[in-house]
C-alpha positions as CSV (number, residue, x, y, z in Angstrom):
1,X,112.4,68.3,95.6
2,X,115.2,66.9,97.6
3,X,116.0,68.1,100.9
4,X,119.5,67.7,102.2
5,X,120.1,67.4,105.5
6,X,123.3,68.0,108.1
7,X,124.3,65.8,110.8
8,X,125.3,66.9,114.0
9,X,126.9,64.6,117.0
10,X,123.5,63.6,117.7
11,X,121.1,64.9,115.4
12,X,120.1,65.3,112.3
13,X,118.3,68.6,111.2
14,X,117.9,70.9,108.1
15,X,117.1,74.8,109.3
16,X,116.9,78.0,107.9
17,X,115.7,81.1,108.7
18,X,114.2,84.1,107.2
19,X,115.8,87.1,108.8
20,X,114.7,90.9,107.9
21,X,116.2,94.3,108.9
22,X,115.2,97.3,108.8
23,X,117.3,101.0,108.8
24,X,115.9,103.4,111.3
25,X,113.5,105.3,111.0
26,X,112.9,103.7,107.6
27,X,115.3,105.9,105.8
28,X,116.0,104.9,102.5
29,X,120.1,105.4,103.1
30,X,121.6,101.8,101.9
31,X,122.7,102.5,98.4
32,X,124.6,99.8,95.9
33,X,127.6,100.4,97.4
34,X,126.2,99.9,101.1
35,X,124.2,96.8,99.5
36,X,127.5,95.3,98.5
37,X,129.7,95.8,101.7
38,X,126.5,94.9,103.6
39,X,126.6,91.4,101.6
40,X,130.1,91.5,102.8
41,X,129.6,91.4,106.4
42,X,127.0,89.4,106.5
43,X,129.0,86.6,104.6
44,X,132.2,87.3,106.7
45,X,130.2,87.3,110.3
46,X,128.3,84.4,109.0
47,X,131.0,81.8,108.5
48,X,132.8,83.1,111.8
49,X,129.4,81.2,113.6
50,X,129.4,78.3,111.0
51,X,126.3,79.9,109.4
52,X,125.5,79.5,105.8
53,X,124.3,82.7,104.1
54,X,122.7,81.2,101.5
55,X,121.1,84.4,99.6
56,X,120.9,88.1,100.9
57,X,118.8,90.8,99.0
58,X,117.2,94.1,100.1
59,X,116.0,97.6,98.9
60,X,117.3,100.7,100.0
61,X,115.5,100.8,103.5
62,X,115.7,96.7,104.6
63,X,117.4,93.7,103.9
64,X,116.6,90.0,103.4
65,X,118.9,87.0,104.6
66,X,118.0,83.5,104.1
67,X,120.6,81.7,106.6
68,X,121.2,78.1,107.3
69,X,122.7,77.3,110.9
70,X,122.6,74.1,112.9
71,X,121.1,73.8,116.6
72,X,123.6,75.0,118.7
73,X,123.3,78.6,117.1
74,X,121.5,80.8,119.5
75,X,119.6,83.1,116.9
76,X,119.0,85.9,119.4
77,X,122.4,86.1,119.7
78,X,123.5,85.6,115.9
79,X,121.1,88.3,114.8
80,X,122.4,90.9,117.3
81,X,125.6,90.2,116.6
82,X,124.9,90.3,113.1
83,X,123.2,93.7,113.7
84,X,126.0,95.3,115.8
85,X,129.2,94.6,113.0
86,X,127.2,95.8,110.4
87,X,126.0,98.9,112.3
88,X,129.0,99.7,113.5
89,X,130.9,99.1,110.2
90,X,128.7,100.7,107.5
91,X,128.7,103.8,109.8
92,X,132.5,103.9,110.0
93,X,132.5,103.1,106.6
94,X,129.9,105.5,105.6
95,X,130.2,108.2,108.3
96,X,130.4,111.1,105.9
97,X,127.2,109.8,103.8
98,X,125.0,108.8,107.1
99,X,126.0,111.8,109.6
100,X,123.4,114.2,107.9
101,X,120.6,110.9,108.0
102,X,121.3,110.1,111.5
103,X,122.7,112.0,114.4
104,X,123.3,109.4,116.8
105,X,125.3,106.4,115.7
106,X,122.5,103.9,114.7
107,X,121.9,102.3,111.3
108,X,119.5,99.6,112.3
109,X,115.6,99.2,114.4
110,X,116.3,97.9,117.3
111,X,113.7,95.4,116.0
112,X,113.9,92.3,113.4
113,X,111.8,89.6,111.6
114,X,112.4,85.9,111.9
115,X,110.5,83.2,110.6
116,X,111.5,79.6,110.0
117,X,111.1,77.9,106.7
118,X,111.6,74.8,105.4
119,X,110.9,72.3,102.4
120,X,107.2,71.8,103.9
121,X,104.2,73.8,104.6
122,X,102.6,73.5,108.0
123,X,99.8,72.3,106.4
124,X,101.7,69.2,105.1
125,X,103.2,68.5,108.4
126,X,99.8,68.8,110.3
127,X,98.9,66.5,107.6
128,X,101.7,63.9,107.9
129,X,101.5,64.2,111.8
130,X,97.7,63.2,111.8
131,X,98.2,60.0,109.6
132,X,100.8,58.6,112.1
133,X,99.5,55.2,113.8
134,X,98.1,56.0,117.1
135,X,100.0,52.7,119.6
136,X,97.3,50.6,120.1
């Protein structure tokens, strides 16, 4: 397995991201055609901050993103950003099909999972890390 890598000014780096939401409460309101539009925004907002979407999936109460960015992105940021267009468009979208779910204008926890992930367990790091030449 190959992994490519980008090139910034000054670095060179390869990350991605594992990023989950979840609706509130846990309701189970995002249907196909929410799915889709969902996809949508989440493409659309992505290349605005020169993030790569690279697969998005979900059931009817969360959603999976598997993002590459580069090191300037300031993932706190991205995700609420991220969090607040697709809120606020599925619910103008969907207003007729969510107002009996949820009274108040939410869609989204306020909450979210992030992990890192790469071509590499930790395991394998720790391991390459450890062989390295101590100076003598």
């Amino acid at each position: 397995m190959t992994i490519s890598y980008d090139k910034g000014f000054r670095s060179v780096y390869s990350l991605t991201a594992h990023i989950v939401f979840v609706t509130k409460y846990r309701k189970k309101v995002i249907n196909q055609v929410i799915h889709e539009r969902l996809a949508t925004i989440f493409d659309e907002a992505c290349s605005k901050w020169e993030v790569t979407l690279l697969e998005f999936n979900g059931e009817n109460d969360h959603v999976h993103l598997l993002i590459r960015y580069h090191p300037q992105i300031e993932l706190s940021k991205f995700i609420a950003n991220l969090k607040t267009v697709s809120s606020r468009l599925i619910r103008k979208e969907f207003g007729d099909y969510l107002n009996p779910v949820y009274r108040k204008p939410v869609f989204w926890t306020g909450s979210y999972f992030i992990a890192s992930c790469g071509g590499v367990t930790v395991e394998q790091l720790k391991a390459y890390v450890e062989q390295q030449s101590t100076p003598e």
